[in-house]
BADOGU-510850 format. One record per residue (C-alpha): x, y, z. Coordinates in steps of 0.5 Angstrom, whole numbers, plus 2048, in hexadecimal, padded with zeros to 3 digits. Layout:
BADOGU-510850
XYZ ...
END
This chain:
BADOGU-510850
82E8AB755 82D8B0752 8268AF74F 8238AD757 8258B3759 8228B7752 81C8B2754 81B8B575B 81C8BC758 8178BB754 8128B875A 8148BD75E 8118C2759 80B8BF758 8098BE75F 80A8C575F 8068C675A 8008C275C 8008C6763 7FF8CD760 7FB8CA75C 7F78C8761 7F68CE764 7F58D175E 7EF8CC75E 7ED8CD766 7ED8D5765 7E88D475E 7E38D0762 7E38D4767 7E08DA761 7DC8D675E 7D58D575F 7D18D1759 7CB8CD758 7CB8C7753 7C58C4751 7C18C7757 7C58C375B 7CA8C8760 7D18C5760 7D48C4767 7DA8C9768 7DB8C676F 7DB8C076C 7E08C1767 7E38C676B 7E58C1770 7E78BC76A 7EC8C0768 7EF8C176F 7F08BB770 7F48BA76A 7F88BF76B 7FA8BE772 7FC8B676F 8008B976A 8038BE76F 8058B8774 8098B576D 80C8BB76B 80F8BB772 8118B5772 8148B576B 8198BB76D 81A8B8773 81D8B276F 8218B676A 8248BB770 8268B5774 82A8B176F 8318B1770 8368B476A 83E8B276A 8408B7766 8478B8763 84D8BB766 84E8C2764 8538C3760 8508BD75B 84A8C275A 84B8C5755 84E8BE751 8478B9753 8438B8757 8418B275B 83A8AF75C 8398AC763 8328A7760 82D8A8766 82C8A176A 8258A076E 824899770 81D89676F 81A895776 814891774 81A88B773 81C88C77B 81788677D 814888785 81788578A 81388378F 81487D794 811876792 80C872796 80D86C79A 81286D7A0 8158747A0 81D87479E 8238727A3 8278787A6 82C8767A1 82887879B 82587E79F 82C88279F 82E87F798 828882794 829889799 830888796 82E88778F 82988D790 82F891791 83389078C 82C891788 82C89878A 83289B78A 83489C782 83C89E785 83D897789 843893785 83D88C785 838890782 83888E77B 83A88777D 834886781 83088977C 831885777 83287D77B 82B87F77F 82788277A 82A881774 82C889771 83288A770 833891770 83989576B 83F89776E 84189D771 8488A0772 84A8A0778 84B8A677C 8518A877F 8508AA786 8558B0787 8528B7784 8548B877D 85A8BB77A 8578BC773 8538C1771 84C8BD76F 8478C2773 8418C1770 83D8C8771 8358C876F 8308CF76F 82F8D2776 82C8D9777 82F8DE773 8308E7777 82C8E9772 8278EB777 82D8EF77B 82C8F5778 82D8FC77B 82890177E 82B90677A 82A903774 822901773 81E905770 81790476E 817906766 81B903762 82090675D 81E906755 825903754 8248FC758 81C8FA756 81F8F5750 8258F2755 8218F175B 8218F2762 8268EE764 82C8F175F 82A8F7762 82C8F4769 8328F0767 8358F7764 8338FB76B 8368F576E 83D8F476B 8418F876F 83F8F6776 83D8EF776 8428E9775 8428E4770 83C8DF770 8418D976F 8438DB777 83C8DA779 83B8D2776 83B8CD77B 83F8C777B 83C8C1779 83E8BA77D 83B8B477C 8378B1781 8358A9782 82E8A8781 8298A4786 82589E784 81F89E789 81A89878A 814897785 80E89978A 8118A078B 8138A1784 80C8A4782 80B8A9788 8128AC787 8118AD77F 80A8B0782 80D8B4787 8118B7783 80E8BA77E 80A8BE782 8108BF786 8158C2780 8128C8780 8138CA787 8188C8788 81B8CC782 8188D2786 81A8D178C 8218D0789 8208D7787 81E8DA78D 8258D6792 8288DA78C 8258E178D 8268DF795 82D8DE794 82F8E3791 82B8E8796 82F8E579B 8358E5798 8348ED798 8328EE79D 8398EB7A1 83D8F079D 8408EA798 8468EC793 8418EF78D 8458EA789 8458E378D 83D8DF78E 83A8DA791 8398D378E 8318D178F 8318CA793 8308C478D 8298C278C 8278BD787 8258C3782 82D8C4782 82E8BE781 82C8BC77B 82E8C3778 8358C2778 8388C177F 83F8BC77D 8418B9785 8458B4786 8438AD789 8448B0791 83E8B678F 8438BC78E 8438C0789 84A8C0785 84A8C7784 8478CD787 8468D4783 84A8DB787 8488E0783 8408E0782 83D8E7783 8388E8789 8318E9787 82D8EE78B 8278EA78E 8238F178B 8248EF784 8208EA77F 8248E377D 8208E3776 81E8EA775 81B8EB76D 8178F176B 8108F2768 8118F7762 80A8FA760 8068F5763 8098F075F 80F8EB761 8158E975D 8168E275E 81B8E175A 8208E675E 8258E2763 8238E4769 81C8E2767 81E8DB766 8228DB76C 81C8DC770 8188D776C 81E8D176D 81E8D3773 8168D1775 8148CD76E 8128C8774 80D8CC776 80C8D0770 8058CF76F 8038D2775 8088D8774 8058DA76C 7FF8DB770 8018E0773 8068E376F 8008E476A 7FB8E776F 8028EB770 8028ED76A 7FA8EF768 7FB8F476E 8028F776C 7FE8F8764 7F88FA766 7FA90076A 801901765 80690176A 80C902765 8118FD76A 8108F9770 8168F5774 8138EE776 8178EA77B 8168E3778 8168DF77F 8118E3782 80D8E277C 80D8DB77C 80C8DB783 8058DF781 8048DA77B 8058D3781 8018D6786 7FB8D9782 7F78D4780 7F18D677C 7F58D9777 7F18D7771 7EA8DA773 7ED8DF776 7F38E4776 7F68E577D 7F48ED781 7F98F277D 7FC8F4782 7FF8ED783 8018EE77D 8048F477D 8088F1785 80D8EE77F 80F8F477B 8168F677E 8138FE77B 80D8FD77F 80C904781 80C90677A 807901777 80390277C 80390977B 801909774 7FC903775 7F890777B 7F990D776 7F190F774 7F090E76B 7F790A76C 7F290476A 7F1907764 7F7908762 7F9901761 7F68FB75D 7F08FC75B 7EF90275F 7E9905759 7E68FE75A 7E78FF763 7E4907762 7DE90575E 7DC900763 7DD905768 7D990A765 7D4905762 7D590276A 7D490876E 7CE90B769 7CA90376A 7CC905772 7C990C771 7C390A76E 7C2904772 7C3909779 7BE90D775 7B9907774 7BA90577B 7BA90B77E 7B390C77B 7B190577D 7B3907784 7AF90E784 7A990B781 7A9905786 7AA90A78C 7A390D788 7A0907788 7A290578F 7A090C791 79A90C78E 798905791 79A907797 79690D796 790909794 79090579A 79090A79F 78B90D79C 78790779C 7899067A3 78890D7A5 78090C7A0 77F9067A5 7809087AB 77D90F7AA 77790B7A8 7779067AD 77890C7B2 7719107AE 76E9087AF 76F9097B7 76D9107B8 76790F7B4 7659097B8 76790D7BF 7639137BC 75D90E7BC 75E90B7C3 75E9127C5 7589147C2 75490E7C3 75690E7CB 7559167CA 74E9147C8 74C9107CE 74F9157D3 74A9197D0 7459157D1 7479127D8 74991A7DB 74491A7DF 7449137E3 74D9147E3 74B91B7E6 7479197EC 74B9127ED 7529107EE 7579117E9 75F9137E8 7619197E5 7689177E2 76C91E7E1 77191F7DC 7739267DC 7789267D5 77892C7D1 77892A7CA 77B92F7C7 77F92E7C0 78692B7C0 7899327BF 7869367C5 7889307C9 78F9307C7 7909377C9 78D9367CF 7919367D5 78E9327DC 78892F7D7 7879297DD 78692E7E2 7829327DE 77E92C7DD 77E92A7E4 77B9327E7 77392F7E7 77592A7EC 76F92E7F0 76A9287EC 76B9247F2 7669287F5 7619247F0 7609207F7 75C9257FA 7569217F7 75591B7FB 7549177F5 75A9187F1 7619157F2 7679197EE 76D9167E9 77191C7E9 77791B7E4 77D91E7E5 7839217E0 7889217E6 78A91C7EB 7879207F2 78C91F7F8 78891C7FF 788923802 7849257FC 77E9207FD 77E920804 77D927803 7769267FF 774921802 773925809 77092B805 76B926802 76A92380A 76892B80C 76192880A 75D92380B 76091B80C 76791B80B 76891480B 761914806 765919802 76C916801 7699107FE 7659137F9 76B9177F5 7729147F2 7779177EF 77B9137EA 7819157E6 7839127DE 78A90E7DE 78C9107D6 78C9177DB 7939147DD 7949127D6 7939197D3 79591E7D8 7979247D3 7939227CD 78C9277CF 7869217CE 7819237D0 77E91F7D6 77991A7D2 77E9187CC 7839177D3 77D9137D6 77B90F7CF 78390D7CE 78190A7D6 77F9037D6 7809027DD 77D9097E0 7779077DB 7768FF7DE 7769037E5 7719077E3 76D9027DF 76E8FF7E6 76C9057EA 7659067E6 7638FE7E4 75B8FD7E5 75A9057E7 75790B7E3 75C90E7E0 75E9147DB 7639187DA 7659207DA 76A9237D7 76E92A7D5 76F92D7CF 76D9267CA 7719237C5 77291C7C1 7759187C8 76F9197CB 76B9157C7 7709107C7 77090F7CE 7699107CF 76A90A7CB 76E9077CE 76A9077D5 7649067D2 76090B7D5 75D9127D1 7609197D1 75C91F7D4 75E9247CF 75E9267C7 7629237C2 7699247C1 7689277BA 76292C7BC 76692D7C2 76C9307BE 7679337B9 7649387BF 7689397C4 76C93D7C0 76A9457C0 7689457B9 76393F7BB 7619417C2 75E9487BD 75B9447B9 75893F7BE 7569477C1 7539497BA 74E9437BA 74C9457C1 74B94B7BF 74D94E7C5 7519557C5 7599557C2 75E95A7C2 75F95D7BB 7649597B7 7669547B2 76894C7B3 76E9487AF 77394D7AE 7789497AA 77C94E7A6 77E9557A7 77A9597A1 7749557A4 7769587AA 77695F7A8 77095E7A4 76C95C7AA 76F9617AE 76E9667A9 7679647A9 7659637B1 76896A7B2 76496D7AE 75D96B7AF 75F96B7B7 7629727B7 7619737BF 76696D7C0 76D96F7C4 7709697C4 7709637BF 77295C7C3 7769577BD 7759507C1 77894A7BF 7749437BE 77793D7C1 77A9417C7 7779427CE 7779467D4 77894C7D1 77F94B7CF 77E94B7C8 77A9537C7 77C9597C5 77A9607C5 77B9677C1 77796E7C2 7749727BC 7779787BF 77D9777BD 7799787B5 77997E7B2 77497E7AE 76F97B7B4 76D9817B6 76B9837AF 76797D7AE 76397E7B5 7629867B2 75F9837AB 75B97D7AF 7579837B3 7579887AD 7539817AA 74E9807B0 74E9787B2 7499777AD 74C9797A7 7539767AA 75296F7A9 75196F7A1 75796D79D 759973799 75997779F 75E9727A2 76297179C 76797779D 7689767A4 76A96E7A2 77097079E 7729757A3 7729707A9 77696B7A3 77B9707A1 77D9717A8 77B96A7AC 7839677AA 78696D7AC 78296D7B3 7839667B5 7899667B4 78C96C7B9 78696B7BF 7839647BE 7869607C4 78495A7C8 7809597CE 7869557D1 78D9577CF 7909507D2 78C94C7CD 78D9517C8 7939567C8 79095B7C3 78A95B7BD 78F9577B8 78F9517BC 7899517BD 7869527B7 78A94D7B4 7879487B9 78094B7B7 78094A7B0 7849427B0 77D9417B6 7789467B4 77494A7B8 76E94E7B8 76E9577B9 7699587BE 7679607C1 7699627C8 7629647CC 76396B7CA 76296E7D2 7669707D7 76396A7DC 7649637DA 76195D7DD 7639567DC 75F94F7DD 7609487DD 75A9437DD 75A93C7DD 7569377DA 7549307DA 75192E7D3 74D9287D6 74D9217D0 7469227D1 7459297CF 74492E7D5 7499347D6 74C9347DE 74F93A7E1 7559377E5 75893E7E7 7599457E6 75E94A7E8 7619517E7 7689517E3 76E9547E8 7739577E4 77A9597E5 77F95E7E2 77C95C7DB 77495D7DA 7749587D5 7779527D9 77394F7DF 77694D7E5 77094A7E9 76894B7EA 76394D7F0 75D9487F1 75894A7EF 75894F7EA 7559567EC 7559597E6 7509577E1 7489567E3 74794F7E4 74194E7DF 7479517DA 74C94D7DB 7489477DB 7459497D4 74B9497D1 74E9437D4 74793F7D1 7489427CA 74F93F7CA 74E9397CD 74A9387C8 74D9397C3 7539357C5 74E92F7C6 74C9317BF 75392F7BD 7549297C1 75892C7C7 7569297CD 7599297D3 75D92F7D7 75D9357D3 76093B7D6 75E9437D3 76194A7D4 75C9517D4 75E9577D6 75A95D7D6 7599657D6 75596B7D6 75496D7CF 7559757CF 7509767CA 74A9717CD 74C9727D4 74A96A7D4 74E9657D7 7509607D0 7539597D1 7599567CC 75A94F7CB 76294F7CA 7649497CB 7619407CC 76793A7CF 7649347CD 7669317D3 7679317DB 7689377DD 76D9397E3 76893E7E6 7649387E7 76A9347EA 76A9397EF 76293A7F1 7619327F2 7679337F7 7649397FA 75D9357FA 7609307FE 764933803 75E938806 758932804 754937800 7509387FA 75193D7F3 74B93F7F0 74C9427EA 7459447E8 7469497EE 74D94B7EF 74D9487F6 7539447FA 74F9417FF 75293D805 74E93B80B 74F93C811 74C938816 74793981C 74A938822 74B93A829 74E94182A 75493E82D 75693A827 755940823 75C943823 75F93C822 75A93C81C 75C943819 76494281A 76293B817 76093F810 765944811 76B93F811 76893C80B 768943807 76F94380A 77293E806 76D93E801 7709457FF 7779427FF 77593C7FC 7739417F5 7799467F6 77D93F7F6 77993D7EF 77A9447ED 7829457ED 78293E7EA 77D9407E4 7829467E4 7889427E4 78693D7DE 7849447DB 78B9477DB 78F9407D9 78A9407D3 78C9487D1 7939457D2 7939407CE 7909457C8 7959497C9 79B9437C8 
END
């Protein structure tokens, strides 16, 4: 007997053995990655071989203890302990000999035989009935040994047969843990140290045995035999926790009803306390119940040991304990315990309390536990010193304190210098691709940017072309277009640059002042298209309407003009456009008019020219009565209109054109002063500007140095004055003074413009300008001609009026038709000569020249300066057309004459007749004061934007 038990002490052993072998095997495989032959060897594969062989033998394992744990051992009485020891043989009968008993084939048995053979099954099952081993041996020949017969009445003797039960090692006062261990108690363990803490107030460890009763076995049917020995193999670990668990939930709830400390409850029985020990009679009492245990708190660990170092003493009793206690589920609980461990020497935590059933309940429930350890502080949920473990664990370079910490640092270090250096190349790799991305990016809005120009460079110079080959056949058809039926399409747009527009003020009004071109009419053979910046309300167009009636067929006249108005008005209400950009953004307004025109002469007059012109032109298909825009933006500057008066040769004021910086500007005007020393006042006018809102003034009286430069030019004579070396000192005079001169006594014409002479000389150099002389009289007059440059070449005089001044000499406010103050032939001289020097340089269409004349106090002769030339239609001839129309005459400009007919009819129609004229001069006067306070208007909103 004692070589069987030896024998299962050694299987036991080996299949231990062969388990941690497994999982020695399982975790190397997992490490390993190698080649042979230049074939890969299947981990997976291998891996999964492995496992499998490891759960079989785990499944026998587990069967194997269950068998050794189960078997029943009669031991002697206790007082014959110490003289021998008796040996009970281990007695399993072999179920394979048990022949099934099935029912046989045929007719079924009689219910006789039915309650005989459930008699028998009975008496089978039931090991305690007095017929068992009888049965047994006459229907299946076993015969059974024998036992002795039981006594039913409880035992007197004193054979109680105890086994291994839980031990209160674990019970250990608060006051008594600590986390470092004493030097003195390393070599014994852990557990001694406990025992002699605990042996003054825990009771003797033979109090808390259990009593172990026998209990009959139950023999089962042979079918449920391979699913009961299944079932419980995987049962016999959960049930070894649970058992733990009703202990600790008995002992809470027995603290909790206040018990005696020194009475407990007795867990209820299961099948774990059965075959650990529990002695009971044949009824299913026990015999004998314990009435001294000590209470254990529900708060305190069943199988504790300890963790010294990171390292556990399997040799110490409480160790063991806890290892008997689960050697069912071991192999789940080392996993854990050795992840528990790696953490705990890693971080040099000197001592760690682990409650041994949470540890196996982690180590059953975690279930990849050998390719990955559990989350640390799952691990650290065992430790009954939690806090303190966790301090130590958390705290920064603890890692580096434990095993292999000079390892951990330098792949740390090593680590975060790779993590800096890659941070680096990445964040270079970024840059350099956000440089790239930019510079793609870049490169393809410039190629955008090259090809929409290019093709807007395209389109242009295809319009400039339409325009110039539809220029050149209205010059050659002029006279027939002349004298027949045509459409006259005025758009009265101001094409200044974006800036001018921007800081205008009520620029759409200011393009809508010219509305007076409807009196186009007055020819019978031209019907007009007047388009206008703003949306005019009914009242206003019946307005112009009854004026246009007050002559000739009314009827006749309002079929013969239509006002039409741009919709991207709408659509661009603040944006200051002018009106042919409003009308080429316009489709629909544009159909109307193509509509409007479709099989008829027609040609278009414009404002002031831009590049929308020719788009429009384009668009319509019709030419345009007027320069170039690119021409008409060179010369209708003030520089320009010089230069165009320079190739007339026709008299200018003294002065000096394209004026861009202030030492140019004291340099010219340091020259003009001194070879025009007679001039008083000297005019700075800006280029871009128009209606004498851009000029300023400064007098030379304020110089100090004039009156000795007047004393050297008479002691010179007018001969000698005009050589070089005689000027040359009154130059640099004129320069040392000029900064200082300009500064305190230059100002501008119009303050609401420009408040002072700062402003304005800001605007002036940023424009550029040119510095012209003042007439140098007391009595100043000054004209406006109008011209039609003809696409044929001749030179037409429109209109010619005297300029009425206000406050301001230089601003004009209106004109009296005709002009009174030049001698025809004079002034028609003029005008030729510089119609023909505009023709000369491609400029066709309305042009628009200033004059202005005096008396020279030196001659006594009348002398006439050009000062001034608007390539464009003038408001003065906005307003004649309106007075030829309503008085039914004609303007001969050759003559100066206004001529109105008067018709010859009876004396009593002559009074009609002369109030009939009366009414006309009447209204006409009102209708030019009206224009004239909305010219003046514009003007003003114009000063206060250059103020703003």
């Amino acid at each position: 007997m004692s070589d069987m038990f030896e024998t299962e002490d050694k299987l036991g052993a080996v299949l231990v053995q062969v388990q941690d072998d497994l999982r020695q095997l399982r975790r190397s495989v997992g490490k390993m990655t190698v080649s042979d032959g230049g074939e890969t060897v299947d981990i997976q594969a291998l891996d999964t071989a492995i496992h499998r062989t490891q759960r079989v033998i785990r499944n026998h394992a587990e069967e194997y203890l269950k068998i050794v744990n189960k078997q029943l051992l009669v031991l002697p009485s206790i007082e014959d302990t110490q003289r021998r020891t008796v040996q009970v043989p281990k007695w399993k009968p072999p179920l394979e000999n048990i022949p099934e008993i099935r029912p046989q084939g045929g007719e079924g048995p009689s219910p006789g035989e039915k309650h005989k053979s459930a008699l028998t099954m009975r008496l089978i099952c039931n090991p305690a009935h007095p017929n068992n081993r009888a049965t047994m041996h006459q229907k299946f020949g076993i015969p059974l040994p024998g036992v002795h017969k039981r006594s039913t009445h409880p035992a007197t003797h004193q054979r109680v047969i105890t086994g291994p039960v839980m031990g209160l090692h674990s019970i250990v006062p608060r006051e008594h843990q600590s986390l470092a261990l004493p030097e003195e108690d390393e070599g014994t363990g852990n557990a001694g140290m406990l025992d002699k803490k605990l042996s003054s107030s825990v009771p003797q460890a033979s109090l808390l045995h259990t009593v172990i009763q026998h209990k009959a076995a139950s023999l089962h049917h042979r079918e449920d035999a391979h699913a009961s020995r299944t079932a419980g193999c995987k049962s016999q670990c959960q049930k070894q926790l649970k058992f733990i668990e009703e202990l600790g939930s008995t002992g809470e709830e027995t603290s909790r009803e206040h018990t005696p400390p020194r009475c407990t409850k007795t867990p209820p029985p299961s099948k774990s306390t059965e075959y650990r020990g529990m002695r009971q009679d044949s009824s299913g009492l026990p015999l004998e119940k314990p009435q001294s245990l000590l209470l254990v708190p529900g708060n305190i660990s069943k199988f504790p040991f300890s963790i010294i170092e990171g390292r556990t003493n399997t040799m110490a009793t409480d160790f063991c304990h806890f290892k008997q206690s689960f050697s069912l589920c071991w192999s789940n609980v080392v996993d854990v315990l050795e992840a528990l461990e790696k953490l705990l020497g890693d971080f040099a935590v000197p001592l760690a309390k682990v409650r041994g059933e949470r540890l196996a309940q982690l180590g059953f429930s975690w279930e990849m536990s050998w390719t990955k350890s559990p989350p640390v502080t799952d691990l650290l949920s065992v430790l009954d010193n939690r806090d303190e473990v966790q301090d130590l664990v958390f705290r920064p370079g603890q890692r580096y304190r434990g095993s292999g910490g000079i390892e951990a640092a330098a792949v740390h270090i090593q680590s975060s210098w790779r993590r800096h250096r890659a941070w680096t190349a990445y964040k270079r790799h970024r840059r350099r691709k956000w440089a790239a991305e930019t510079i793609a990016t870049s490169w393809l809005m410039h190629m955008q940017i090259r090809r929409v120009r290019k093709s807007l460079r395209e389109r242009r110079l295809r319009q400039l072309e339409n325009y110039h080959s539809r220029a050149q056949h209205l010059a050659a058809n002029w006279k027939r277009i002349q004298s027949s039926k045509r459409t006259i399409i005025h758009i009265p747009s101001l094409g200044y640059s974006l800036s001018q527009r921007l800081s205008l003020r009520n620029f759409d009004f200011m393009q809508n002042i010219q509305i007076n071109r409807l009196c186009d009419i007055r020819d019978v053979n031209v019907e007009v298209i007047y388009v206008s910046s703003q949306h005019l309300r009914e009242d206003i167009l019946d307005y112009y309407s009854s004026l246009l009636q007050l002559h000739g067929d009314a009827p006749a006249h309002s079929r013969r003009f239509v006002i039409v108005t741009p919709e991207a008005v709408d659509h661009f209400p603040n944006h200051n456009m002018c009106l042919s950009t409003l009308l080429k953004y316009s489709p629909r307004t544009l159909k109307r008019i193509r509509d409007l025109i479709q099989g008829k002469q027609a040609y278009i007059v414009g404002g002031l020219a831009n590049v929308d012109d020719l788009a429009v032109a384009d668009e319509l298909g019709v030419p345009v009565l007027g320069p170039e825009p690119a021409v008409a933006q060179l010369y209708s500057t003030k520089s320009g209109g010089r230069r165009i008066f320079t190739g007339a040769e026709v008299d200018v004021p003294p002065g000096r054109g394209d004026i861009y910086t202030l030492n140019q500007l004291h340099e010219a005007l340091a020259e003009l002063m001194t070879q025009s020393v007679d001039v008083q006042r000297w005019l700075f006018k800006m280029d871009s500007e128009h209606g004498g809102g851009g000029t300023a003034f400064c007098d030379v009286c304020h110089l100090s140095c004039h009156s000795w430069a007047l004393q050297e030019c008479r002691r010179h004579g007018p001969k000698t004055w005009n050589t070089s070396w005689v000027q040359q000192p009154v130059r640099l005079r004129y320069l040392d003074e000029i900064p200082e001169w300009l500064t305190q006594y230059a100002q501008p014409a119009k303050t609401s413009c420009y408040p002072n002479w700062a402003c304005f000389l800001k605007t002036f150099l940023r424009q550029g300008g040119v510095v012209e002389a003042y007439p140098p009289s007391d009595s100043v007059t000054c004209l406006t001609v109008d011209l039609l440059l003809e696409p044929g070449g001749e030179v037409t005089m429109l209109s010619c009026g005297d300029q009425l001044h206000g406050s301001c000499q230089l601003e004009s406010i209106g004109s009296s038709v005709p002009q009174t103050s030049v001698r025809s032939d004079t002034l028609a001289t003029i005008c030729t000569r510089v119609g023909q020097a505009c023709l000369q340089h491609s400029i066709v269409g309305y042009v628009s020249v200033d004059l202005a004349t005096f008396l020279d106090h030196r001659t006594t002769e009348q002398k006439v300066w050009a000062v001034d030339l608007d390539l464009t239609y003038s408001d003065q001839l906005a307003m004649t057309q309106m007075v030829l129309i309503m008085t039914g005459g004609t303007l001969n400009c050759h003559t100066g004459h206004l001529e109105v007919p008067v018709p010859i009819a009876e004396k009593s129609l002559a009074c009609q007749t002369t109030a009939k004229v009366l009414i006309c001069l009447l209204i006409l006067a009102v209708l030019m004061c009206k224009n004239l306070l909305a010219c003046r208007f514009s003007q003003n909103n114009i000063g206060d934007s250059h103020s703003d």
